[in-house]
Legacy VTK file of the C-alpha trace (Angstrom):
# vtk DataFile Version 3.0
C-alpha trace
ASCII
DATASET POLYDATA
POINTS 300 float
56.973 134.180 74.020
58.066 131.654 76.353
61.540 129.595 75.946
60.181 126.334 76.766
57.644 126.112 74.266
56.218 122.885 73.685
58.439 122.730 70.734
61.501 123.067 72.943
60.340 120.508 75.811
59.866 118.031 72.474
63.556 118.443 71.340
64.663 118.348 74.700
62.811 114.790 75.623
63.935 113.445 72.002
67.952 114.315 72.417
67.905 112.644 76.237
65.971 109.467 74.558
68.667 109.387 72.227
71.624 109.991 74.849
69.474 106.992 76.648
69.301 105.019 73.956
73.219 105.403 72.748
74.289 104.485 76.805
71.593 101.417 76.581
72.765 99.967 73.024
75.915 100.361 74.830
75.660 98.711 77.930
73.721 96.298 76.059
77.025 95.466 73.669
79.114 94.930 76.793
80.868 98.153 76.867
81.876 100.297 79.699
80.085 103.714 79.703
82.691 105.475 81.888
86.812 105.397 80.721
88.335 103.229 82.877
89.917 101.077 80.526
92.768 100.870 78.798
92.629 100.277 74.630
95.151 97.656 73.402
95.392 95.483 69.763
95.230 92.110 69.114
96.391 90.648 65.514
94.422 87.730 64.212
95.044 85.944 60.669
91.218 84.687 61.361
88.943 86.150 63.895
86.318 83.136 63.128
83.005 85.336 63.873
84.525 87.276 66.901
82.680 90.704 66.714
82.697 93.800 68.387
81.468 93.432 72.267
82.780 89.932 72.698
84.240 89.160 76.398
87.824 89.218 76.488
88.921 86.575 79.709
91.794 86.338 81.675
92.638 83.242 83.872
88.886 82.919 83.457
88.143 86.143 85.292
86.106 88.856 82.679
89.130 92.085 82.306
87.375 93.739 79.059
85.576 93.697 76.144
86.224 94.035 72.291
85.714 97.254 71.529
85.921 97.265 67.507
87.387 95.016 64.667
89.224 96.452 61.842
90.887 94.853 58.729
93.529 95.899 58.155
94.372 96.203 54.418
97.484 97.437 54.362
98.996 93.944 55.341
96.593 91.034 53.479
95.411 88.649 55.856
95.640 90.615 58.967
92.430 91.948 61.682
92.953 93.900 64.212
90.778 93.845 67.477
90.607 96.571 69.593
89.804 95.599 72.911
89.124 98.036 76.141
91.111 96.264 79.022
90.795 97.431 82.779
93.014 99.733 83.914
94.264 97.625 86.832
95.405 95.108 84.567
99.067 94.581 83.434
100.087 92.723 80.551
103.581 90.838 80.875
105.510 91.366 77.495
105.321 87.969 75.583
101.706 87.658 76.357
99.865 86.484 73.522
95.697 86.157 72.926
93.666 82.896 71.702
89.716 83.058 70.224
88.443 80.383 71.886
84.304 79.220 71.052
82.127 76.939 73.082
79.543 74.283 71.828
76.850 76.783 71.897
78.886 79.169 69.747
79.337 81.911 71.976
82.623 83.649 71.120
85.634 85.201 72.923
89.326 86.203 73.927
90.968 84.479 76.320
94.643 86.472 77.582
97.371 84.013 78.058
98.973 85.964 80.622
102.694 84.262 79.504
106.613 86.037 79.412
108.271 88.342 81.379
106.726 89.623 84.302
108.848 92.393 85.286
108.124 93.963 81.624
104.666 95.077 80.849
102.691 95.987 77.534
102.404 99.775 77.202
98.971 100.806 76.243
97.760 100.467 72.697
100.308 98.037 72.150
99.646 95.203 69.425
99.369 91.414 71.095
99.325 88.235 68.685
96.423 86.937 68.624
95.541 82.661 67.788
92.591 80.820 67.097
91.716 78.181 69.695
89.745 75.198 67.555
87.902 74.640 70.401
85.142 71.574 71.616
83.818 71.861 67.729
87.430 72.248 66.051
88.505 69.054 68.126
85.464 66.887 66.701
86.013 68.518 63.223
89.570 67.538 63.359
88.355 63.750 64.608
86.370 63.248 61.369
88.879 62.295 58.979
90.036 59.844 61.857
86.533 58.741 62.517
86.127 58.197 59.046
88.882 56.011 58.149
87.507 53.994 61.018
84.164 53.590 60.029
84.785 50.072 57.414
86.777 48.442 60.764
83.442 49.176 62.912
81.358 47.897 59.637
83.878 44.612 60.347
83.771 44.723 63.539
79.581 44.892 64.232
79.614 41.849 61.880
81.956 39.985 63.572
80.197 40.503 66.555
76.652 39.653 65.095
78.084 36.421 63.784
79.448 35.803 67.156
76.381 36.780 69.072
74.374 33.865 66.590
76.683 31.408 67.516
75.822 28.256 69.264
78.999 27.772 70.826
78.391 31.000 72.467
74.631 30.336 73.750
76.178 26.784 74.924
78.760 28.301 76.626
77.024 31.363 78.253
74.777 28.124 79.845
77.683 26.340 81.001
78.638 29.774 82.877
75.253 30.165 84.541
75.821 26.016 85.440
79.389 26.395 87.059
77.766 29.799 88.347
75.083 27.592 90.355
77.830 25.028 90.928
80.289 27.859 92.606
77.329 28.624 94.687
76.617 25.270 96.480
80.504 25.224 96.192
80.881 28.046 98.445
77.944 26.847 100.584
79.761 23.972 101.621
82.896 25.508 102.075
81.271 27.921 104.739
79.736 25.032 106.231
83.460 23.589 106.928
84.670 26.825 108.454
81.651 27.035 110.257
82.855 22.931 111.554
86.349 24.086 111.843
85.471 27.093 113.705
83.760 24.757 116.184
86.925 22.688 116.621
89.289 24.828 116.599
89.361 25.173 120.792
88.953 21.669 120.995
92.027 21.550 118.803
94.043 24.121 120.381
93.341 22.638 123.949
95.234 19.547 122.873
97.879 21.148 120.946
98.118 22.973 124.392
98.510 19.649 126.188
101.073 17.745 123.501
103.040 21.635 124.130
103.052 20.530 127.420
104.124 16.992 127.233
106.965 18.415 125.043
107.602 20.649 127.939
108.225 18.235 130.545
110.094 15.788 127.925
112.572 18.900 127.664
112.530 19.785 131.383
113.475 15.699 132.112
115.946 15.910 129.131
117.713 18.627 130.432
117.816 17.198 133.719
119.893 14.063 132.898
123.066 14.124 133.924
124.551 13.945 130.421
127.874 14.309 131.852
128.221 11.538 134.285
126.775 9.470 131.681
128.798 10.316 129.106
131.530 8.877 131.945
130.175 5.659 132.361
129.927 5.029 128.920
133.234 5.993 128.249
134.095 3.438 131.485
132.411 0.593 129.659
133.945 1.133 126.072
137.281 1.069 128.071
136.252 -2.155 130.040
135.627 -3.569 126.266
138.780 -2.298 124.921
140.519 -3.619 128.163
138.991 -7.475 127.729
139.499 -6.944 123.897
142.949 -6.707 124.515
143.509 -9.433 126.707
141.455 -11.742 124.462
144.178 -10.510 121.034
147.238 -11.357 123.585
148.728 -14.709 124.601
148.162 -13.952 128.071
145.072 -15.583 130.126
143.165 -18.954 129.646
141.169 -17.373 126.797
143.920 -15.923 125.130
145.342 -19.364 124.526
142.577 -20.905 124.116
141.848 -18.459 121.297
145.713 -18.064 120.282
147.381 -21.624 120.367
146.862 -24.017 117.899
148.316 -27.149 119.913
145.295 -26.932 122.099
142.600 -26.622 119.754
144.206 -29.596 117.948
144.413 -31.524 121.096
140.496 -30.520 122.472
139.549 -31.420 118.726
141.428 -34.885 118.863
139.881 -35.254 122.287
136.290 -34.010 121.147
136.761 -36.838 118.074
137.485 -39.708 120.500
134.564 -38.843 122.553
132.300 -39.046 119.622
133.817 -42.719 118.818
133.273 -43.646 122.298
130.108 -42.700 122.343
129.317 -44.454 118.874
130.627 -47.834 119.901
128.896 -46.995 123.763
125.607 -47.022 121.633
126.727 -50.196 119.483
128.253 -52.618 122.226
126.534 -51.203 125.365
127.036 -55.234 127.426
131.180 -54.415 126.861
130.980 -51.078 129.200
127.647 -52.351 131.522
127.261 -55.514 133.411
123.892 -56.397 134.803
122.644 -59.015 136.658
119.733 -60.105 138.759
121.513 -62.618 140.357
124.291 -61.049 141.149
127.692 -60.597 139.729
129.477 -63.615 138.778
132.688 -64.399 139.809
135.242 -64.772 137.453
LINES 1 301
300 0 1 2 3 4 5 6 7 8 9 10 11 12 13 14 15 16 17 18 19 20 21 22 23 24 25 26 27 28 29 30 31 32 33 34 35 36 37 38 39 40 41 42 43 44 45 46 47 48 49 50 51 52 53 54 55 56 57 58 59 60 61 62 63 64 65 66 67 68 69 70 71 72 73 74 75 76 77 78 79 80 81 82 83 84 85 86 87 88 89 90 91 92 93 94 95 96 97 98 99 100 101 102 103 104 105 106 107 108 109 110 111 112 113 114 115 116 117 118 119 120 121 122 123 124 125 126 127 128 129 130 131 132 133 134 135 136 137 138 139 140 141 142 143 144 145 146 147 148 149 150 151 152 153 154 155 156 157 158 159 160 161 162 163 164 165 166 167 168 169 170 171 172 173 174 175 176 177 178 179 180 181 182 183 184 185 186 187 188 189 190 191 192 193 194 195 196 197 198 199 200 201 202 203 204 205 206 207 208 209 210 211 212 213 214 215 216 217 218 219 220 221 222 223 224 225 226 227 228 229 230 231 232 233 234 235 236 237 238 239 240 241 242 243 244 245 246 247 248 249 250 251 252 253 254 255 256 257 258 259 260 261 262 263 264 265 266 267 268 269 270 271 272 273 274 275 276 277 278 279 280 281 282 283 284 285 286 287 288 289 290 291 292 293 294 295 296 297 298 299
């Protein structure tokens, strides 16, 4: 009787499907098939539908998966992850985990790598685990918010349909598209005068050029005149003047007392007053100063 006996090859081929099928389901759940991770805890107060073969994520870099979840009922309230970690990772002391989910749902641990980094976790420690709310928590946590502003959008969508009816408005939004037009031929024109002033701006410059110039040579000849020896001169006349008025304040000179003695005006008045009669009665009784004859002068 042979050992491998059809019986025996059957056995044999259904144990290795089995062995296959234990590695597969594992592979398949995430976990490693060789032990080269290290097992550590996490505490949770909610795990929040994390289940056995969820990622665990550092820094956003895959390190290990959950292994198994356990309640633990010795302390109400409390679940206890047990997650394989690689073995090249160290976990400062202080570090702490967060469940963290994703709009599609997908679940899983991120390590918030945090505390002392000269101490490390020893293996199979316990870390404390939190519950990250998440994309979904967020919103969830909006709605109460979003709610109580739901009546000021019902107020505000009417104000705005009343306003969106109203004539004013229309009238107004056609006044915009008028000045719009107007602010076109506007700017038309104004690029029309640049375009002008563009033209004579040479022409301008060239005789701003020349009046520079003319300004130029009115300097040059200004700054040639001797101010000096003109300055002297005038300072010869005003002395001249201050000399002759002088001489006309003292009683010295025919001026002087002509100006200064009242005898003589008296006497040229007087004088000036019998010329005027003489003149008078020259006019009145001419034949008493004028003899004239045809004949000859009579003798008397």
């Amino acid at each position: 009787m042979k050992f491998f006996n059809k019986e025996v090859q059957i056995a044999l081929v259904a144990i290795a499907g089995i062995v296959v099928l234990f590695f597969g389901l594992q592979f398949l759940k995430g976990l490693s098939l060789y032990s080269n991770e290290d097992t550590y805890y996490v505490a949770f107060d909610d795990i929040s539908g994390l289940s056995a073969s969820s990622p665990v994520y550092a820094a956003g870099y895959k390190v290990g998966v959950v292994k198994d979840i356990i309640y633990n009922y010795n302390k109400t309230g409390e679940i206890i992850a047990v997650v394989g970690l690689d073995k090249n990772l160290r976990l400062p002391k202080g570090s702490t985990a967060e469940i963290e989910s994703d709009m599609l749902g997908n679940i899983k641990v991120n390590l918030m790598l945090t505390g002392n980094p000269l101490e490390h976790l020893v293996v199979g420690d316990t870390i404390i685990g939190n519950k990250d709310a998440g994309m979904l928590g967020r919103a969830a946590a909006m709605i109460p918010t979003v709610e109580k502003m739901l009546p000021k959008l019902d107020s505000i969508m009417a104000g705005l349909n009343m306003l969106l009816y109203d004539k004013a408005l229309l009238n107004s939004i056609h006044n915009v598209d008028q000045i719009t037009s107007e602010l076109m031929v506007t700017t038309r024109e104004t690029n029309r005068l640049m375009a002008g002033l563009n033209r004579n701006v040479p022409g301008m410059m060239e005789k701003a050029n020349k009046v520079l110039d003319n300004t130029d040579k009115l300097t040059a000849q200004l700054t040639a005149v001797d101010v000096a020896s003109t300055m002297a001169k005038v300072d010869a006349t005003l002395a001249n003047v201050h000399d002759l008025t002088e001489k006309m304040n003292s009683d010295e000179g025919t001026f002087g007392l002509l100006m200064r003695d009242p005898e003589l005006y008296n006497n040229l008045t007087a004088t000036m007053r019998d010329a005027d009669s003489l003149m008078i009665d020259l006019k009145q009784h001419p034949k008493r100063y004028v003899h004239f004859s045809v004949f000859g002068r009579k003798a008397k």
